[in-house]
C-alpha positions in Angstrom: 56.5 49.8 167.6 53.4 47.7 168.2 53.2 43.9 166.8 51.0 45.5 163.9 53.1 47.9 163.0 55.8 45.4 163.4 53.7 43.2 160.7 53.1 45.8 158.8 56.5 46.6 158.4 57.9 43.1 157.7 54.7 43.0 154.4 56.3 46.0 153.1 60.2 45.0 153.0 58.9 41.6 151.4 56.8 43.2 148.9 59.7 45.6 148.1 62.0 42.6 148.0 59.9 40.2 145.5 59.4 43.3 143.1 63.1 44.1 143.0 63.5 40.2 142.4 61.1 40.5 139.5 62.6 43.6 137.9 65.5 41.6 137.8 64.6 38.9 136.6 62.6 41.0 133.7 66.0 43.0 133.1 64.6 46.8 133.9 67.6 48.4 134.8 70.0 45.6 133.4 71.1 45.4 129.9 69.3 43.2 128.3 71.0 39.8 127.9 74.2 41.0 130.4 75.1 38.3 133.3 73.7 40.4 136.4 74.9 43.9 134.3 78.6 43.0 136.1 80.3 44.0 133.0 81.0 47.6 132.8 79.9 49.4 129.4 82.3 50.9 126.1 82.3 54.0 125.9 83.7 54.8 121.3 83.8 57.7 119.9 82.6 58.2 115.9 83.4 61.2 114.1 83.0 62.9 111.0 82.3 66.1 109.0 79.0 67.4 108.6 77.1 70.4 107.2 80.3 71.8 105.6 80.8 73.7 102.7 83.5 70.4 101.6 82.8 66.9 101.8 80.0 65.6 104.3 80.3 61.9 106.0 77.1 62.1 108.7 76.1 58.6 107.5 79.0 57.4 109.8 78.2 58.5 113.4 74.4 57.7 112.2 75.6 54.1 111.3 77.7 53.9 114.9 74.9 54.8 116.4 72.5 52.4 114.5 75.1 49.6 115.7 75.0 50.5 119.2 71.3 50.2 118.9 71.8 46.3 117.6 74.3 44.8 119.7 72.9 46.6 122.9 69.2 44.8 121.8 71.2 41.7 121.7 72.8 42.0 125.4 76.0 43.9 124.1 79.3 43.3 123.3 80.0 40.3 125.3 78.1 41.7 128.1 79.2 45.2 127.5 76.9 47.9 127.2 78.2 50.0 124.0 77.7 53.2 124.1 78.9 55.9 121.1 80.1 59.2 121.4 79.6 61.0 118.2 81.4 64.4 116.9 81.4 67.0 114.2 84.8 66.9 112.9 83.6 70.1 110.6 86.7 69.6 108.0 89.3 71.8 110.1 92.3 70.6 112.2 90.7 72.2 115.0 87.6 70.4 115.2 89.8 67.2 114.3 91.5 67.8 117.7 88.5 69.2 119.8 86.9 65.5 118.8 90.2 63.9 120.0 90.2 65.4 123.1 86.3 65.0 124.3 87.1 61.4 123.1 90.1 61.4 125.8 88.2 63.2 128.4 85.1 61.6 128.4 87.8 58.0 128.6 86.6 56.3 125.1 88.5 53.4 124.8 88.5 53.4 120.7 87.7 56.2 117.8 85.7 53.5 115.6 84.6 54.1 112.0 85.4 58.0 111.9 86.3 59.9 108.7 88.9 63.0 109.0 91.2 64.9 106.5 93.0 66.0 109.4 95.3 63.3 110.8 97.8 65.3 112.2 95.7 67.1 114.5 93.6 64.3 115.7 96.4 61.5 116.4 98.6 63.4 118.6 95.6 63.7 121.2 94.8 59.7 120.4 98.4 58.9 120.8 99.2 60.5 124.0 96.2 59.0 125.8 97.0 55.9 124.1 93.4 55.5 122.3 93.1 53.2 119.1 92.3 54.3 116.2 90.2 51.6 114.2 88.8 51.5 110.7 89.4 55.5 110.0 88.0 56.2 106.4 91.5 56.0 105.1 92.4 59.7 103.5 95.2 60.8 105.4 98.8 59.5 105.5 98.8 59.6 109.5 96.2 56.9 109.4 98.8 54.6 107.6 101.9 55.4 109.7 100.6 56.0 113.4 101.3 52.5 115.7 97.4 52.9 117.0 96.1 53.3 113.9 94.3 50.1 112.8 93.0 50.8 109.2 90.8 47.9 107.3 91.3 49.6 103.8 93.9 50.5 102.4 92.8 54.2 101.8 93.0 56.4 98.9 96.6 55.0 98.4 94.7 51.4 97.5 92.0 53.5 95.4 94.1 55.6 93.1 96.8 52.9 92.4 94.2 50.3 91.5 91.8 53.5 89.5 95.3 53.4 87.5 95.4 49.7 86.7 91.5 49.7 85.9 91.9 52.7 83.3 95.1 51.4 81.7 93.0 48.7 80.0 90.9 51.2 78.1 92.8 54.5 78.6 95.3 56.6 76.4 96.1 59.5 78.5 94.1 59.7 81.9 93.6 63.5 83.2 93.3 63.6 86.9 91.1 66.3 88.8 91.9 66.3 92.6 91.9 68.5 95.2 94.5 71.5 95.7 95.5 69.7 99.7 98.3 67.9 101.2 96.1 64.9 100.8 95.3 65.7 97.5 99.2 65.8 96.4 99.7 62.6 96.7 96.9 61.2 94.6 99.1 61.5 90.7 101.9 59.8 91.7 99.6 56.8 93.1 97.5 57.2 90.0 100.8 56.8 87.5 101.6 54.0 89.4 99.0 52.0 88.4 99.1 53.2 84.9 102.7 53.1 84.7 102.3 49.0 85.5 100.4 48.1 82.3 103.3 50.7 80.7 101.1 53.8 80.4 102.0 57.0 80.2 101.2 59.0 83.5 98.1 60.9 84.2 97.8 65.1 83.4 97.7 66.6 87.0 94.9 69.1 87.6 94.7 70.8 91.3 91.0 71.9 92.1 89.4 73.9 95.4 87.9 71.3 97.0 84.9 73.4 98.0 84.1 75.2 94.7 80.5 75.4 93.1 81.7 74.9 89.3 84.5 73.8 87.7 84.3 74.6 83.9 87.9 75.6 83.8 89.5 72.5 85.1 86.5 70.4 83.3 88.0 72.0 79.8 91.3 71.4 80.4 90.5 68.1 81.7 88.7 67.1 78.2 91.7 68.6 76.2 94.6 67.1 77.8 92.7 63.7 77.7 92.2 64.0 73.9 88.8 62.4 71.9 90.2 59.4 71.4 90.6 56.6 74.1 90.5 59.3 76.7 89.4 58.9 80.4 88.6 62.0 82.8 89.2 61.1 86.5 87.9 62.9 89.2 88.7 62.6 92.7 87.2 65.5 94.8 84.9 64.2 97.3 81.4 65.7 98.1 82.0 67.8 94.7 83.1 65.6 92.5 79.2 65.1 91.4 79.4 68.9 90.6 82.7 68.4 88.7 81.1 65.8 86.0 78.0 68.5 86.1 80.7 71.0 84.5 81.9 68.6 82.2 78.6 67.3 81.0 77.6 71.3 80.4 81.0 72.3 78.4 80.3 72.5 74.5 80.4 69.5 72.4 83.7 69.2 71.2 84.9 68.2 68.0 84.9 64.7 66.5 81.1 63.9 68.1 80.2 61.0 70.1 81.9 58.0 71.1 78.8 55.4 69.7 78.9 52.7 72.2 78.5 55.2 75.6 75.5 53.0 76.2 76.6 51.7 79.5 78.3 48.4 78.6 82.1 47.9 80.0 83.2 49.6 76.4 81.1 52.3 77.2 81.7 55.7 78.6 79.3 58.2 81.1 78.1 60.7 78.9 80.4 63.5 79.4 80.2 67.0 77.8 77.9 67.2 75.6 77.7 63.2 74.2 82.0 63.3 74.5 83.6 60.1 73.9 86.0 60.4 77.2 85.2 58.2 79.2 84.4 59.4 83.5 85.9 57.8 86.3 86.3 57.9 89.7 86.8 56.1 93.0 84.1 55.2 95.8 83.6 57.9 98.1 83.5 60.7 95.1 81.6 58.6 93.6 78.7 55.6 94.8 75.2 54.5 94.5 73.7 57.1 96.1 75.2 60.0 93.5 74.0 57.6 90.7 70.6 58.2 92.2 70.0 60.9 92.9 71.5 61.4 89.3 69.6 60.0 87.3 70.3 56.4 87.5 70.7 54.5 84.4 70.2 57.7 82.8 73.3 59.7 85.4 75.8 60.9 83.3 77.9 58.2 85.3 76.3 55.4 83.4 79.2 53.1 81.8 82.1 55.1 84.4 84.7 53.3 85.8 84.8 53.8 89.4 87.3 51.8 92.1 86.2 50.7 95.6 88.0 48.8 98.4 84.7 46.2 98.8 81.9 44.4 97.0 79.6 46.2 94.8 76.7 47.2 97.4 74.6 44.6 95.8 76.9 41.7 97.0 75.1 39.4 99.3 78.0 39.8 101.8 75.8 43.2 103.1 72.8 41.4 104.3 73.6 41.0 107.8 74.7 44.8 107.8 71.6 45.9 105.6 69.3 43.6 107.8 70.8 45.9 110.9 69.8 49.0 109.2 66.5 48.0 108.6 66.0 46.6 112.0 67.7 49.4 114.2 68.1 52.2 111.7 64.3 53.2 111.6 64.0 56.3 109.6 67.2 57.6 109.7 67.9 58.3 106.2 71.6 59.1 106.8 71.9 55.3 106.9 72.4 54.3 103.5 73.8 50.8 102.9 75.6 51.5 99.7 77.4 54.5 100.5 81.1 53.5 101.3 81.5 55.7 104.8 78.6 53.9 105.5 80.1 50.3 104.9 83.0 51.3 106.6 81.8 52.3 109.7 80.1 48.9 109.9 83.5 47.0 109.2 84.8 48.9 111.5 82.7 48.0 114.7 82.9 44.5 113.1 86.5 44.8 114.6 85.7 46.1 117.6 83.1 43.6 118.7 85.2 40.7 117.7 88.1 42.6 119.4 86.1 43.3 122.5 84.4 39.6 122.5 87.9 38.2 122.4 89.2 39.5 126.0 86.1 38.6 127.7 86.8 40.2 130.5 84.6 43.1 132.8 86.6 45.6 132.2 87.1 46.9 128.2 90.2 49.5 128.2 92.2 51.1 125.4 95.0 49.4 126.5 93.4 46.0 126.1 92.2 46.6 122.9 95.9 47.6 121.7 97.5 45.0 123.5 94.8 42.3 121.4 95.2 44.3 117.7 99.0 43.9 118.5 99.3 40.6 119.1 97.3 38.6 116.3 93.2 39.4 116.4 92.4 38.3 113.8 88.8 39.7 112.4 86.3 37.8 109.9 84.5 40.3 108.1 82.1 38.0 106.2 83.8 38.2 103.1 83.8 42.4 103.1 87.8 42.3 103.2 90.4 39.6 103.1 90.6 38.6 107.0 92.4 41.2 108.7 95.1 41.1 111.4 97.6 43.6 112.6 100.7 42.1 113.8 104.2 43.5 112.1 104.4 40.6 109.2 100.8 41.4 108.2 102.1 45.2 107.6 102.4 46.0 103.9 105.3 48.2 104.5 105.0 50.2 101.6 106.6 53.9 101.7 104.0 56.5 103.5 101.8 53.7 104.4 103.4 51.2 106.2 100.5 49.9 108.4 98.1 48.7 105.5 97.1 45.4 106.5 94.2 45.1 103.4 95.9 45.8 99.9 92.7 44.6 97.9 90.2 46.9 95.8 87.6 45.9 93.5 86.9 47.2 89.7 83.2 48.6 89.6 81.2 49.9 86.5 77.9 51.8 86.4 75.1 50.1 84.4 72.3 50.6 83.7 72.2 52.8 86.8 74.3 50.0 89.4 77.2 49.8 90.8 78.2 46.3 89.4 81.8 44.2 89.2 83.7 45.0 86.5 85.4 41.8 87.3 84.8 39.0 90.1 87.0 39.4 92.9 89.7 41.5 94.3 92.6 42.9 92.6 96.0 42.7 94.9 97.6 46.0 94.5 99.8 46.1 97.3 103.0 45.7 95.1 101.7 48.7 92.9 101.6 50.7 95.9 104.7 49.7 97.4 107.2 50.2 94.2 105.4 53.6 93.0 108.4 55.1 92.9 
C-alpha cells in the first residue's frame, strides 16, 4: 500500500473511532441511563383475557407495557432493560398454560401483574421452571396456596368477606349472584362470613352463567329473596355483572314503591328495578369507575351502591405517580384507564418487581434471585396503595385455602353522585374474618 493510501487508511479508522465514541457517549444503541449497557435486560411476562365472550382484563398487559415504556425512559430497572411479554390468556385452562409455557421458553424471570381464572393450569408450568408469580389479580385459590405465588391483595377472599361486613351495617338479608365456577363456589361462604360477624343471617346463594346476555330470572329471584325492606342485592359476576343490574333495573316495579332516600347518600340505594328500595352492591372488578361511566354516572343505576375494593378510591392522591405514568408513556392507549382495578394492580405489581429487582443490584436478574429476595424479607413500599408488603412465613396470614395472603386490608367505597368515594377513611383488617369463616 502506498504512504497515501496508508494515510488514507489511518483518517478513516479514526473517523470511525470518534463517531463510535460519540454514539456512545449519546447512548444510540445503549439504554438510556445504563452504566455502558453491562447489565443484561428482564425479560416478564403479563397476561390476561381478552376479546372473550366472559370477563375481559386488556388494560393489564397495556399497563405492563406502559411501565416498561417509563422505567426504560428512565435508564431501567437499575440498569436493566425491562422488556414485557404479553399473552391472551382467552379465559380457558389451555390458553392459561400455553401463556405459562412461552413465559418458560422465552426464559421470563417473573409473570407480573396478570389476571387468570385458571390457576391450576398456569402454576404447574410456573412451578416447574421455578418462575414467580407476582401481584396475580387474586381470583383463584392457586394464587393463595402456591410457594411462588407472591399476591399483594388479598383476592376475592379479602373482597367478599369485607362486602359482608360493609352490608351487615345496612342489610337484612343479602342475596348473592355469582358465577356457576369453582371460583365462584367459594364466594357465599366468604360472604356469610362477614355477615355472620356483625351476627347476620347468611346471604341467599344464586349460581349464574358467567357469560350470559340477561339475567331476569336470577335478578327476580334475587329481589324476592332479599325482601323490600332493608334488602341488599350483591352481584359478583365480572365483565357481566353491569348486564346483571341492567336486568334488575328492567324487572317490574314490585310492590311497596320506592325506598325515598335512593338519592345517592350512604343511606341511599342504586336505583334497582324499577325505583326498588334494595339496595346494589358489589366488589371492585364487577364493579369500578369506568362501569359508572359509561353508565350514566351520577345518574348509573349504581349511584348510592355499596361496592368493596382492596385500595384507595381512584381519586386518592396515592395514584398520581401512577396516573402521571399513564399520561406520560400511555399516549393514546385507551386500555389504560387509571381507575380500573386490573389496571391498579398491574401497577402495584411492577412496583414489586422494580423494588425487588433494584434490591439485588446485580447484572444478571434471574427467577431464582427474585425468589430467593421475596423469601427472605423484601420488603415493598407501595406509596400508601397497600400496607407495606413482605413475604417471609410470619407475614403469611395463614388462613384456610389462602395461606399466602400477606395484605388482609380492603376499603368500603360508595357511588355518589357518579364517584367512587370512601365510605369510610382507611382500611378495614379482615384477615381474622377470613381466617375463622368456618
Amino acid at each position: 500500500m502506498s504512504m497515501t493510501g496508508r494515510r488514507l487508511s489511518t483518517l478513516l479508522a479514526s473517523v470511525t473511532a470518534a463517531a463510535a465514541g460519540t454514539a456512545l457517549l449519546t447512548g444510540c444503541g445503549v439504554l438510556p441511563g445504563a452504566t455502558g449497557g453491562s447489565r443484561e435486560p428482564v425479560t416478564v411476562m403479563t397476561w390476561a383475557p381478552d376479546q372473550t365472550r366472559a370477563t375481559n382484563m386488556p388494560g393489564m398487559p397495556a399497563m405492563a407495557q406502559t411501565f416498561a415504556r417509563w422505567v426504560n425512559s428512565q435508564g431501567g430497572i437499575d440498569g436493566h432493560e425491562l422488556r414485557v411479554l404479553t399473552c391472551n390468556e382467552q379465559n380457558t385452562p389451555t390458553g392459561a398454560a400455553s401463556c405459562a409455557r412461552r413465559a418458560v421458553r422465552e426464559k421470563a424471570v417473573a409473570v407480573v401483574g396478570s389476571y387468570s381464572q385458571n390457576g391450576r393450569a398456569f402454576m404447574a408450568p410456573l412451578e416447574a421452571a421455578g418462575i414467580p408469580y407476582i401481584g396475580g389479580y387474586g381470583i383463584t385459590e392457586d394464587e393463595f396456596t402456591s410457594p411462588l405465588s407472591y399476591p399483594v391483595n388479598g383476592g376475592l377472599a379479602a373482597l367478599l368477606a369485607g362486602h359482608g361486613m360493609q352490608l351487615a351495617e345496612d342489610c337484612d338479608k343479602v342475596s348473592l349472584v355469582r358465577p356457576d365456577t369453582l371460583a365462584g363456589d367459594r364466594l357465599p361462604k366468604l360472604l356469610d362470613a362477614g355477615l355472620k360477624k356483625a351476627s347476620k343471617r347468611g346471604a341467599v346463594d344464586i349460581p349464574a352463567v358467567e357469560d350470559a346476555t340477561e339475567y331476569t330470572s336470577q335478578a327476580a329471584r334475587a329481589r324476592d329473596r332479599a325482601g323490600t325492606e332493608d334488602g341488599c342485592v350483591a352481584a359478583v359476576l365480572g365483565e357481566r355483572t353491569q348486564t346483571f343490574f341492567d336486568s334488575f333495573r328492567r324487572l317490574p316495579e314490585p310492590t311497596g314503591g320506592a325506598r325515598s332516600d335512593g338519592s345517592g347518600s350512604d343511606s341511599g340505594s342504586g336505583s334497582g328495578s324499577g325505583g326498588s328500595p334494595i339496595r346494589i352492591s358489589s366488589v371492585l372488578g364487577s364493579v369500578g369507575q369506568p362501569v359508572i361511566d359509561r353508565t350514566g354516572g351520577a345518574r348509573s343505576p349504581f349511584e348510592g351502591a355499596y361496592v368493596t375494593g382492596w385500595y384507595p378510591e381512584a381519586d386518592d392522591k396515592s395514584w398520581e405517580p401512577m396516573r402521571k405514568v399513564v399520561k406520560e408513556h400511555a399516549f393514546a392507549d385507551n386500555r389504560v384507564d387509571p381507575t380500573d382495578t386490573g389496571v391498579q394492580t398491574t401497577w402495584i405489581a411492577y412496583t414489586v418487581l422494580k423494588q425487588v429487582i433494584e434490591s439485588l443490584d446485580t447484572d444478571v436478574i434471574t427467577s431464582a434471585r427474585i425468589t430467593q429476595a421475596l423469601d427472605h424479607g423484601a420488603r415493598v413500599d407501595t406509596g400508601g396503595l397497600t400496607p407495606p408488603l413482605r413475604w417471609m412465613y410470619e407475614d403469611l396470614l395463614g388462613a384456610p385455602d389462602f395461606p399466602r395472603i400477606v395484605n388482609h386490608e380492603v376499603t368500603f367505597q360508595v357511588v355518589r353522585k357518579g364517584r367512587l368515594v370512601a365510605q369510610k377513611p382507611g382500611f378495614v383488617d379482615i384477615g381474622p374474618t377470613v381466617t375463622n369463616r368456618g
